[in-house]
C-alpha positions as CSV (number, residue, x, y, z in Angstrom):
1,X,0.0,0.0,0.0
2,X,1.1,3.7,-1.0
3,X,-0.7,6.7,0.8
4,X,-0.1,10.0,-0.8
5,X,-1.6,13.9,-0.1
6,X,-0.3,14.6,-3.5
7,X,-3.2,14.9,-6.5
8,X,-1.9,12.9,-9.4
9,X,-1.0,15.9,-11.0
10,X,1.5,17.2,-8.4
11,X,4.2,14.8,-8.6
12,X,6.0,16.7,-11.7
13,X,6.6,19.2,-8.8
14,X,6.9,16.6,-6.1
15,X,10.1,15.3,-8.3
16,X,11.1,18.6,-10.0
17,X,10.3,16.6,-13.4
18,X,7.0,16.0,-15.1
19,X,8.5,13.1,-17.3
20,X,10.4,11.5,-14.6
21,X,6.8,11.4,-12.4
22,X,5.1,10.2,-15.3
23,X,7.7,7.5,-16.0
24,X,7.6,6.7,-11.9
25,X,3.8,6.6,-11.4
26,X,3.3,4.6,-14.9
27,X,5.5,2.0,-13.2
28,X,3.5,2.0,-9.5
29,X,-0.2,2.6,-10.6
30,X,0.5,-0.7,-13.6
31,X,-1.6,-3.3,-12.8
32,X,-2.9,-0.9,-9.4
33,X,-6.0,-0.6,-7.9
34,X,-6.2,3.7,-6.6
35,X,-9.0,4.9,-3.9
36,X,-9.3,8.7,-3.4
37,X,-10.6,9.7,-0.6
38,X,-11.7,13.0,0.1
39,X,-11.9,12.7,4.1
40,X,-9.5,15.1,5.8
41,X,-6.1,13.1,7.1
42,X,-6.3,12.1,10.5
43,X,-2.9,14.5,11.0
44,X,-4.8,17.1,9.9
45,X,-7.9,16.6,12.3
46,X,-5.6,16.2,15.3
47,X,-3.3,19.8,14.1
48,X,-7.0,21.3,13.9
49,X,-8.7,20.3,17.0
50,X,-5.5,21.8,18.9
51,X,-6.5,24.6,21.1
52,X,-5.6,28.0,19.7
């Protein structure tokens, strides 16, 4: 399993190189199964329920 908060579309930034993410995702998603999820992380929930 591979958990990202990176949009599919982010990782030519994520590695500095749109080809190079292409070429890297091409070779994780083949033969993948994805799930997006739009719940916030549970990282985030704990940073926001912090008092002030």
């Amino acid at each position: 399993m591979l958990a990202s908060n990176q949009i599919l579309g982010a990782w030519g930034e994520v590695f500095g190189d749109p080809v190079i993410a292409s070429a890297v995702l091409g070779h994780l998603l083949h033969r993948s199964s994805t799930a997006i999820s739009k719940r916030e992380s549970a990282i985030d929930s704990v940073e926001n329920s912090k008092p002030g």
